[in-house]
C-alpha positions as CSV (number, residue, x, y, z in Angstrom):
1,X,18.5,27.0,1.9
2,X,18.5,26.9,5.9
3,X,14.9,26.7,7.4
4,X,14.6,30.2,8.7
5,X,15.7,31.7,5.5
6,X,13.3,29.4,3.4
7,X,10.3,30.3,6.3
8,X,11.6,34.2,5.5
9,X,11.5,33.6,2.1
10,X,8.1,31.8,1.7
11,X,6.4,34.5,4.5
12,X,7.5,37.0,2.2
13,X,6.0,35.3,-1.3
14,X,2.8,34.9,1.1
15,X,2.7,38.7,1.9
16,X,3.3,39.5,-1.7
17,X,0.3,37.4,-2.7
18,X,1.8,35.4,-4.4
19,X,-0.1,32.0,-5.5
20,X,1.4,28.7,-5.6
21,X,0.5,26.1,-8.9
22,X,0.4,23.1,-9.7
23,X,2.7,21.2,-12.7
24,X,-0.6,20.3,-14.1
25,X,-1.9,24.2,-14.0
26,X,1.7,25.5,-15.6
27,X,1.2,23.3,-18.3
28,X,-2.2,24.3,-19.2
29,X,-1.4,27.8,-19.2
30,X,1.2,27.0,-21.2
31,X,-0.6,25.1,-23.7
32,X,-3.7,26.4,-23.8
33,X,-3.5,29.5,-22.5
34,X,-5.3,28.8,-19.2
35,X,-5.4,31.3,-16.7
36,X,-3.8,31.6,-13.9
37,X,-4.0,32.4,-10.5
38,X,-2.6,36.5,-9.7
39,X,1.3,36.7,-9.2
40,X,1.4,32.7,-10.0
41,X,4.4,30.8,-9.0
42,X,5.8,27.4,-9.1
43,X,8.4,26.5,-6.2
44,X,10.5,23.5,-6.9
45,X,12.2,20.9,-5.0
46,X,15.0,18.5,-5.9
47,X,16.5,15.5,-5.6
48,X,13.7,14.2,-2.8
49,X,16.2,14.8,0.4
50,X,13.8,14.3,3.1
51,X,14.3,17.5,4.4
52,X,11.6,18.5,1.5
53,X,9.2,16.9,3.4
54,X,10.1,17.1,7.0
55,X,11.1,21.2,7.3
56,X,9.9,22.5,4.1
57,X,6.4,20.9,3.7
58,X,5.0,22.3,7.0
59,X,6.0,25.4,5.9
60,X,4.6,25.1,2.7
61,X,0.8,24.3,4.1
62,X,1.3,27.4,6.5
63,X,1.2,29.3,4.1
64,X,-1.4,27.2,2.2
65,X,1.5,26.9,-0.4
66,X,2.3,23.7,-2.5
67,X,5.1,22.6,-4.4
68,X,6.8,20.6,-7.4
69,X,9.3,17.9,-5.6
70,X,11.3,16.4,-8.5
71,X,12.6,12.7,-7.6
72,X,15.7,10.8,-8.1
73,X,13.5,7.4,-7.9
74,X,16.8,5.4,-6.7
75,X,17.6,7.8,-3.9
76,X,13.5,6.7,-1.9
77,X,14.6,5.6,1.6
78,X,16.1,6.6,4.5
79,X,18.0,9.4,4.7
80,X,15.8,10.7,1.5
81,X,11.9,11.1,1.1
82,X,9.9,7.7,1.2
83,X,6.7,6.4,-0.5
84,X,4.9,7.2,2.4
85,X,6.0,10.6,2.5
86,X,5.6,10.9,-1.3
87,X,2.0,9.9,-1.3
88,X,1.1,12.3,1.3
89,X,2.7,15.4,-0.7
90,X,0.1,13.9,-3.9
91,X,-2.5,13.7,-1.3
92,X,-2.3,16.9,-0.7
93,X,-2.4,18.6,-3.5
94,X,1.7,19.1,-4.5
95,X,3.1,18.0,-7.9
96,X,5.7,15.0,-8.5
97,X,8.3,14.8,-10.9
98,X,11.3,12.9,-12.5
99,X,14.9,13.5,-11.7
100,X,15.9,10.5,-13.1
101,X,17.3,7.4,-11.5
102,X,20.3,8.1,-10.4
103,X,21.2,11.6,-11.2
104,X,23.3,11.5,-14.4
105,X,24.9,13.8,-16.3
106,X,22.6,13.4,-19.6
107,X,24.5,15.8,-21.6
108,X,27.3,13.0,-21.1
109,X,25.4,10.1,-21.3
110,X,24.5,7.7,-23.9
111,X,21.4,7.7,-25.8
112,X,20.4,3.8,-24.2
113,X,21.1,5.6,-21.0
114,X,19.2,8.9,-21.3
115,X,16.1,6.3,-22.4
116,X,16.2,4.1,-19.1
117,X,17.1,7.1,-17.1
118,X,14.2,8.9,-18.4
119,X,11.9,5.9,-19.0
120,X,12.2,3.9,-15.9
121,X,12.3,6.9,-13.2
122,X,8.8,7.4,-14.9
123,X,7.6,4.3,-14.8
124,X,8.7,3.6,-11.0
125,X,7.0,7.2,-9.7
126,X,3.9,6.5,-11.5
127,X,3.6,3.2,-10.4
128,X,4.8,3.6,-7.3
129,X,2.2,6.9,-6.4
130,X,-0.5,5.7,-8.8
131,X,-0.2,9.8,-10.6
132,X,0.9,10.4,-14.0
133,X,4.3,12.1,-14.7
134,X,4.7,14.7,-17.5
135,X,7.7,16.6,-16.3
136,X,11.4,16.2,-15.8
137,X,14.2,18.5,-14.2
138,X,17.5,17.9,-15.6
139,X,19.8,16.8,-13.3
140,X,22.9,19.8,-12.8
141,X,20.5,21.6,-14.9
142,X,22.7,19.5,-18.3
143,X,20.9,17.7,-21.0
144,X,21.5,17.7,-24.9
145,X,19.4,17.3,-28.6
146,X,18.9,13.9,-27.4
147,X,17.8,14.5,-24.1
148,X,14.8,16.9,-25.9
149,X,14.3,14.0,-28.6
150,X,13.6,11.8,-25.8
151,X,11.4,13.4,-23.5
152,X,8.5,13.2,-25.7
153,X,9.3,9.4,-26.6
154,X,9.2,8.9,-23.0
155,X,5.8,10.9,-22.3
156,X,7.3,13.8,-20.8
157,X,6.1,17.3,-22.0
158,X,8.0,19.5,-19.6
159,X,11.9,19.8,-18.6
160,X,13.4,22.0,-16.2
161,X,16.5,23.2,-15.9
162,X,19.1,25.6,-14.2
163,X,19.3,27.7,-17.7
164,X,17.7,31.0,-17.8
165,X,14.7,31.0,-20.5
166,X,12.1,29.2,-22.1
């Protein structure tokens, strides 16, 4: 999305009055039935390009919005978002997720690959920001009956995806 149309777009959820949550506040409504802010919404971010942090994040706090940046844990660097930068979204309030490692197609991949895909990615972004990580996005939105079988193996309790539903 270009800046000015995401700026547009985020101006507009503001005016609404719309309210920004957190991975953690989703899932408790979800599980427990917590309550939730009015007109709640979650805005996610993927892959960790560091044009997350360095257009849409000022935005973002504006509007006294946060968001859910889902990250390809092999992609941290230059040219993408780095542990510095990833800290400071956690320090302020935003919500970290897996994207994998390195982005593969798990409807295509092997079972020992979903598992280090899924496990590892985990392991590096909890490590690495010192947060727990419950949720994964899918990358291209594909996974399989694996992929599901996995996630809670692994200690993930939410997945995302590009399909419509629940």
């Amino acid at each position: 999305v270009p800046v000015e149309q995401f700026e547009q777009e985020m101006e507009w959820l503001f005016r609404q009055g719309y309210n920004t949550v957190t991975l953690d506040e989703f899932t408790k409504a979800i599980n427990y039935n917590d309550q939730l802010p009015i007109k709640p919404i979650l805005l996610t971010f993927d892959d960790g390009y560091s044009d997350n942090y360095h257009s849409a994040w000022p935005i973002l706090k504006r509007f006294k919005f946060i968001g859910t940046f889902f990250i390809i844990t092999n992609s941290v660097g230059p040219g993408m978002m780095t542990w510095e930068e990833l800290g400071d979204l956690v320090r302020s309030g935003n919500s970290i997720g897996s994207h994998t490692i390195t982005h593969p197609d798990l409807s295509k991949s092997s079972l020992n690959h979903q598992e280090i895909e899924l496990r590892k990615s985990k392991k590096v972004l909890e490590d690495g920001l010192g947060i727990q990580v419950n949720a994964l996005c899918f990358p291209s939105g594909r996974y399989n009956g694996e992929t599901l079988n996995l996630m809670s193996r692994t200690g993930y309790n939410l997945g995302f995806t590009t399909e419509q539903g629940n």
